[in-house]
C-alpha positions in Angstrom: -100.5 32.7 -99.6 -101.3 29.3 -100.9 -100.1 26.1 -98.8 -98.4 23.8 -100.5 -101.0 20.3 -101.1 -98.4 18.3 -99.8 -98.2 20.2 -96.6 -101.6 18.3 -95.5 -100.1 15.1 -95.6 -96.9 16.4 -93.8 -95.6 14.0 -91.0 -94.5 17.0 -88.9 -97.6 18.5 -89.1 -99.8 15.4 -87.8 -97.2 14.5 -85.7 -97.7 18.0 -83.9 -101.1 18.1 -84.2 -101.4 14.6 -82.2 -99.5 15.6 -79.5 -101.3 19.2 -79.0 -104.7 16.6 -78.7 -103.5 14.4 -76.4 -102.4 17.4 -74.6 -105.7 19.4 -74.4 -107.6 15.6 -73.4 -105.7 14.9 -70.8 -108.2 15.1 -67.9 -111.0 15.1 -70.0 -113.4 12.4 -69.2 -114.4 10.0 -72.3 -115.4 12.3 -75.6 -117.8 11.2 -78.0 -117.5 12.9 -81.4 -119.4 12.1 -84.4 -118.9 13.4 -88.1 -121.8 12.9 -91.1 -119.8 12.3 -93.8 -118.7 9.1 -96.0 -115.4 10.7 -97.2 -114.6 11.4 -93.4 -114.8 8.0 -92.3 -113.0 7.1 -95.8 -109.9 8.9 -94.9 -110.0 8.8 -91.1 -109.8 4.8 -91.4 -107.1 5.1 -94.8 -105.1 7.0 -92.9 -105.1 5.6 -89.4 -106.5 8.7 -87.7 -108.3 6.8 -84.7 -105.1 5.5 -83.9 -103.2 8.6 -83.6 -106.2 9.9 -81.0 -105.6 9.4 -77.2 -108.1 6.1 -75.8 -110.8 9.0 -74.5 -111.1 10.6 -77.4 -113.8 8.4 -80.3 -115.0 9.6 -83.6 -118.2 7.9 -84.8 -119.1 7.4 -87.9 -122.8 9.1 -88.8 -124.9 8.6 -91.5 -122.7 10.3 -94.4 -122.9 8.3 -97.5 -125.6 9.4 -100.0 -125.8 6.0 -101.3 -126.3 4.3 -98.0 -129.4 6.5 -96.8 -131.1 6.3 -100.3 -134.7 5.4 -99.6 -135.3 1.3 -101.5 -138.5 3.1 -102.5 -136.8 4.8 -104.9 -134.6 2.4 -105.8 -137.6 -0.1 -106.6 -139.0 2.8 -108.3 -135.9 3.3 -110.8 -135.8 -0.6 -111.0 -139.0 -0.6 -112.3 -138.4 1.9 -115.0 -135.2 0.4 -116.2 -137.9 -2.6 -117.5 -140.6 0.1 -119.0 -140.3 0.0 -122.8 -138.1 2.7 -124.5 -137.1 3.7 -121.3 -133.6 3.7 -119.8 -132.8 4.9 -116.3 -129.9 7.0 -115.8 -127.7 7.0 -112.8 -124.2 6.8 -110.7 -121.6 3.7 -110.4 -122.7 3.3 -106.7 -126.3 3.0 -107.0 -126.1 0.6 -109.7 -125.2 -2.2 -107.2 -127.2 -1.6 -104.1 -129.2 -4.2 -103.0 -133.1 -3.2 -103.0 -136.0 -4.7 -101.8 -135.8 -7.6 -104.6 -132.6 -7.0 -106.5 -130.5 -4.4 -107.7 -130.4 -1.9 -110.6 -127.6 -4.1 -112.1 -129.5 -7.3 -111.6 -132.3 -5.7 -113.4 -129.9 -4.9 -116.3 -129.1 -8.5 -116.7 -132.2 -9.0 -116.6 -133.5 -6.9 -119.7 -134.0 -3.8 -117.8 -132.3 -0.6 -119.4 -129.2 1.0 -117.1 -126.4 3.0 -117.5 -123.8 4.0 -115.6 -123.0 8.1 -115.9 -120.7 10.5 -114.7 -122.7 13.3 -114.9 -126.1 14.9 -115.0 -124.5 16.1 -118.4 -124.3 13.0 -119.2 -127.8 12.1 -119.1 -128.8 15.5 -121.2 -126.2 14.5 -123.8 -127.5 10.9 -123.9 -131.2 12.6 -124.2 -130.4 14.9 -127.1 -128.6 12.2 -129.0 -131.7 9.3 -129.1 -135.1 12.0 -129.0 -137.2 8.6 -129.7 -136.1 7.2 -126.2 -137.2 8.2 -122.5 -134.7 8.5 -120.1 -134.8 8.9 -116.1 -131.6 10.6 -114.3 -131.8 8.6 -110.5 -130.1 11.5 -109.2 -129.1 10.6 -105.4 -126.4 12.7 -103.2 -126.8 15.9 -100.6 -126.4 19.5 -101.3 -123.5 19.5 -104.2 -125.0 16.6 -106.4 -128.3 18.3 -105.7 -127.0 22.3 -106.6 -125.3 20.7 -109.8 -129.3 19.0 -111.0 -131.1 22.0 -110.0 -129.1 24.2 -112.1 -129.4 21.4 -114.9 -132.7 21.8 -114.6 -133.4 25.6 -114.3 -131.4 25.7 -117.4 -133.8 23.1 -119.4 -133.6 19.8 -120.6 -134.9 17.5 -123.5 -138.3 16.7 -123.6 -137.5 12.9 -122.9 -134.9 13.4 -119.9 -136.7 12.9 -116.7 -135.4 13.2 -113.0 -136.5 10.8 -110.2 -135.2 13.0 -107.2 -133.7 11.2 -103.8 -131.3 13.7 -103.3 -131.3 14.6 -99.4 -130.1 17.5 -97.1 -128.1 16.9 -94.3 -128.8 19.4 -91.2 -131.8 18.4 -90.4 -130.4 14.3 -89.7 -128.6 15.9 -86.6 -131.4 16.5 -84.6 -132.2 12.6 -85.4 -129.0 11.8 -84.4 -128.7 13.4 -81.2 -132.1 11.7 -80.2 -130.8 8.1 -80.9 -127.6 8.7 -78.9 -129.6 10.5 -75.7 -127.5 13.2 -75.7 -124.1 11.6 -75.1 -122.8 13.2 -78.5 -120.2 16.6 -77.8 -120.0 18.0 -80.9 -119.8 17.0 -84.3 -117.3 17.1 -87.4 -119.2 19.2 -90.3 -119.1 17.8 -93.7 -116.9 19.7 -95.8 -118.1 18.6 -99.3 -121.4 19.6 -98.4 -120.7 23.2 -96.3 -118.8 24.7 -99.4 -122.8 24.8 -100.7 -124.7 25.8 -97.1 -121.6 27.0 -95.4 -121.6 27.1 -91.4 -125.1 28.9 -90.7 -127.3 25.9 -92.4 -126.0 23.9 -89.1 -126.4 26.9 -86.5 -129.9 25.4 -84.9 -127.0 22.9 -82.9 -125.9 25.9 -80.1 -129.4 27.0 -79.3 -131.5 23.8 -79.3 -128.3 21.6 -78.2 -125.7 24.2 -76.7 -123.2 21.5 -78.4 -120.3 22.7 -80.8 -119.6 21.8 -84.1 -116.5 22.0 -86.8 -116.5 22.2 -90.9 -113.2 20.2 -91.9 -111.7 18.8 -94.7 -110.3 15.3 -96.0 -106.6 15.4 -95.6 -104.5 14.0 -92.2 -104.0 17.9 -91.4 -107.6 19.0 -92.2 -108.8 15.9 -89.8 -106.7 16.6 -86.8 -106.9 20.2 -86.7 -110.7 19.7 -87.2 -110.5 17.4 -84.0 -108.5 19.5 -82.1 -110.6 22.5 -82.6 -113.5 20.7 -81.2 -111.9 19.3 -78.2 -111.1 22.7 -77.0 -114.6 23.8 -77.8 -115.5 20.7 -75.9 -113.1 21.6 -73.1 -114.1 25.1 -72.9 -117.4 24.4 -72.6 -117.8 26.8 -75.5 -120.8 26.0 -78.3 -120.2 27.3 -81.1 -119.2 26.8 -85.0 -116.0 27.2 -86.4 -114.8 26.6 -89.6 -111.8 24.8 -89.9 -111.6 24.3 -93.6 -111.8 28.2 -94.9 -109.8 27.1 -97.9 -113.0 25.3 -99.5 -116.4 26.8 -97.3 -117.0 30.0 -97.2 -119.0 31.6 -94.2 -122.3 32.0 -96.0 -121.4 29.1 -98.8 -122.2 29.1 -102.6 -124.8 31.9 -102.6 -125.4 31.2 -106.0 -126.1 27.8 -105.7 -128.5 28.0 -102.4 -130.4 30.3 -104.7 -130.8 27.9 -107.7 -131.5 25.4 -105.2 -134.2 27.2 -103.6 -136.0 28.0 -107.2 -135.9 24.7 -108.1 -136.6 22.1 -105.0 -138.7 22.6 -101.9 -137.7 20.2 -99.2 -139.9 18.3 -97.3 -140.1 15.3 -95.0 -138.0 12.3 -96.4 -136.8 8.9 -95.8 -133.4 8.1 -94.6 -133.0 3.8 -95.4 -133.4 2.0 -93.1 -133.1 5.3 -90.5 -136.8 7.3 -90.5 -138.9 9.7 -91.7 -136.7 13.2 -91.7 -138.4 16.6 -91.7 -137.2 19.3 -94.2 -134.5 17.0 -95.9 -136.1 15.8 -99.1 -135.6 17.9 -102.4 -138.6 17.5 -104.1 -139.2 19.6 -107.2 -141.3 22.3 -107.6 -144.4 22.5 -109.2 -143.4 25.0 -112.4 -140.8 22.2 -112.5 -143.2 18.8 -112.4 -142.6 18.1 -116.3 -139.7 16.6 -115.8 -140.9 14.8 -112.9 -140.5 10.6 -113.7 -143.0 10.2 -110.6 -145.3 12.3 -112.0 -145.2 11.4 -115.8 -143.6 7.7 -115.7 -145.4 4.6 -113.5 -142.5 3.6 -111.8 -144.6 2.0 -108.8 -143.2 -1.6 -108.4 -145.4 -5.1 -108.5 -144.3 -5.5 -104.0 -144.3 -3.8 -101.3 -140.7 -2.4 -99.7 -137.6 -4.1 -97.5 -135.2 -1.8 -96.8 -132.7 -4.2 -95.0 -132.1 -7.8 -95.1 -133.6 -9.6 -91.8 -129.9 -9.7 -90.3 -128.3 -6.6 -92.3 -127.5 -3.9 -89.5 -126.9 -1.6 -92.0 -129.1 0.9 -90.4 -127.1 1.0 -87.1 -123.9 1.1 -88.3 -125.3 4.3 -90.3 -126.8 6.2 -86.8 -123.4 5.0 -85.4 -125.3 2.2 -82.7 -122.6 -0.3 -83.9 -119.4 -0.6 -85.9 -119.3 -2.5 -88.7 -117.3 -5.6 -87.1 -119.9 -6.1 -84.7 -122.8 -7.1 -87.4 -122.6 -11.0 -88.0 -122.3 -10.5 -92.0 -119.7 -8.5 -92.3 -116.9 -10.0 -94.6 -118.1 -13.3 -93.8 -121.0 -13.6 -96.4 -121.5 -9.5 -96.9 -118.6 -8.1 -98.7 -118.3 -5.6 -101.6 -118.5 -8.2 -104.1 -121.7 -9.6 -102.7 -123.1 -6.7 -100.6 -126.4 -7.4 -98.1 -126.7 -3.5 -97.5 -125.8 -0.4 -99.0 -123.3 0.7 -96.6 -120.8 -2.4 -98.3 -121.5 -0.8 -101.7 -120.3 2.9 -101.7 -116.6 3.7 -101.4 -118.1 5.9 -98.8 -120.0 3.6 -97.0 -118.4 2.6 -93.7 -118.4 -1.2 -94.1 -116.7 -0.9 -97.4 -114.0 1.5 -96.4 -113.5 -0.9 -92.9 -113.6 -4.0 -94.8 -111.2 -2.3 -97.4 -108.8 -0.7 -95.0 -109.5 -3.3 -92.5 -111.0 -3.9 -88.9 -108.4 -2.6 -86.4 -110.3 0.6 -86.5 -112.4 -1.1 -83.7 -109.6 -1.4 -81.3 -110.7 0.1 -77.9 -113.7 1.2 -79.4 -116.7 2.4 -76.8 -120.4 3.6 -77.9 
């Protein structure tokens, strides 16, 4: 039986929900819960989730958004290719306006450079077949659905003057980072639920041996949030590390089969950078060799004229991304950094935390503890 879509908006149901969290933290010491998704923080903050939790109970926002933890080095890269003759460079709304080390892809477009905004790795294909006299590079940037959707793009084959400049990342691996930079004080996580309906729960099942700390998949509506939270805290209060999936509608236990193994035929993934964050092992899709000729950084010179910033001097981009800070407490926010004139990435995307607080506002930070 099919619930109604409503139903996860449903005053009675949050209303319930809140209570039955209050009730199992009452007598639980502060709990520290973090999620690694953009959309998360999107709709915790839209829809006033934090302030529906008891004052023990904090979610902090990890380093979710795609956009955000794009490496400048490939953004200088794609830059650089835009202003290559007969060459245009192919990529999402988002990327177009985050700052790089120099400029931005949008800049470079007032600049002479060749950009366009897409909608889809079809797109670019479509765009490819249509002018066979012109190159074109598909920045493809996003975790495990953007990348399924290119690798299957690409298994299937593409023009002969489409290329791909790969910074798509996988997210497991980042939590091992994560629970370094917070020593441990972490109690479990919120599972990204865009990205589990491809990996589904086992891709995150290294967090019970190596950190005996438990971890739920949940969705993106008031219902899906709370009942993703409350399922944690009693984990958390039952001393009980496991994973559960709270958001069965859309992840499946083993997760898009299909897709893993397209993935898997197409990319390998090796260490990548994370903007601003580090060096992550086994998180960068990088494409195979049967698949190099349609590598740009193997066929195109994209390497740029300078060497790479990844932040501006007094950006804390970085630390609002691990969740060190909040985005209220770095000295640019909506003062001289705002979404029309962004210092970092994380004002850019719509799921960049300092958008979505600047956009939905700062009370968010209201008894806030790290």
């Amino acid at each position: 039986m099919t619930m109604d879509p409503q139903l996860y908006k449903s005053k009675e149901l949050v209303s319930g929900l809140a209570d039955q969290i209050r009730q199992v933290s009452s007598g639980m010491s502060t709990v520290k819960i973090m999620h690694v998704c953009g959309t998360h923080e999107h709709e915790i903050v839209r829809y006033g989730i934090r302030q529906l939790l008891p004052a023990n109970v904090h979610i902090v926002a990890g380093p979710g958004c795609p956009v955000c933890i794009c490496p400048v080095e490939d953004i200088d890269r794609a830059i650089t290719l835009s202003h290559a003759p007969n060459t245009t460079v192919l990529t999402f709304g988002d990327m177009i306006r985050v700052p790089a080390t120099k400029t931005s892809l949008e800049a470079a477009r007032r600049d002479g450079g060749s950009v366009k905004m897409v909608y889809s790795p079809f797109d670019a294909v479509t765009m490819a077949r249509e002018n066979p006299s012109q190159t074109f590079v598909f920045f493809s940037v996003g975790f495990e659905t953007t990348a399924a959707g290119v690798a299957a793009l690409i298994q299937r084959g593409v023009p002969e003057n489409l290329y791909f400049l790969i910074a798509n990342r996988y997210l497991p691996p980042v939590m091992k980072l994560l629970m370094e930079v917070h020593d441990d004080s972490l109690q479990g996580f919120l599972l990204p639920g865009h990205a589990a309906t491809i990996t589904g729960i086992h891709a995150y099942d290294f967090m019970i041996p190596e950190f005996n700390l438990p971890c739920t998949v949940t969705g993106f509506e008031p219902v899906d949030l709370l009942a993703g939270i409350l399922e944690l805290l009693l984990l958390i209060r039952n001393k009980d590390a496991k994973i559960i999936n709270a958001f069965p509608r859309a992840v499946q236990e083993y997760g898009n089969t299909r897709a893993l193994a397209i993935l898997d035929k197409v990319f390998v993934r090796k260490p990548g950078i994370w903007r601003g964050i580090d060096i992550v092992d086994d998180t960068a899709y990088t494409l195979r060799p049967e698949y190099d000729h349609v590598d740009a950084r193997k066929h195109l010179d994209g390497n740029p004229p300078y060497p790479p910033r990844a932040r501006h001097p007094a950006c804390q981009c970085h630390r609002v991304i691990l969740g060190e800070i909040i985005p209220t407490e770095c000295k640019l926010f909506g003062n001289v950094c705002t979404p029309n004139s962004p210092y970092g990435p994380c004002m850019v995307s719509v799921d960049g935390t300092c958008q979505t607080w600047f956009t939905y506002g700062s009370q968010e930070d209201n008894d806030f503890e790290r």
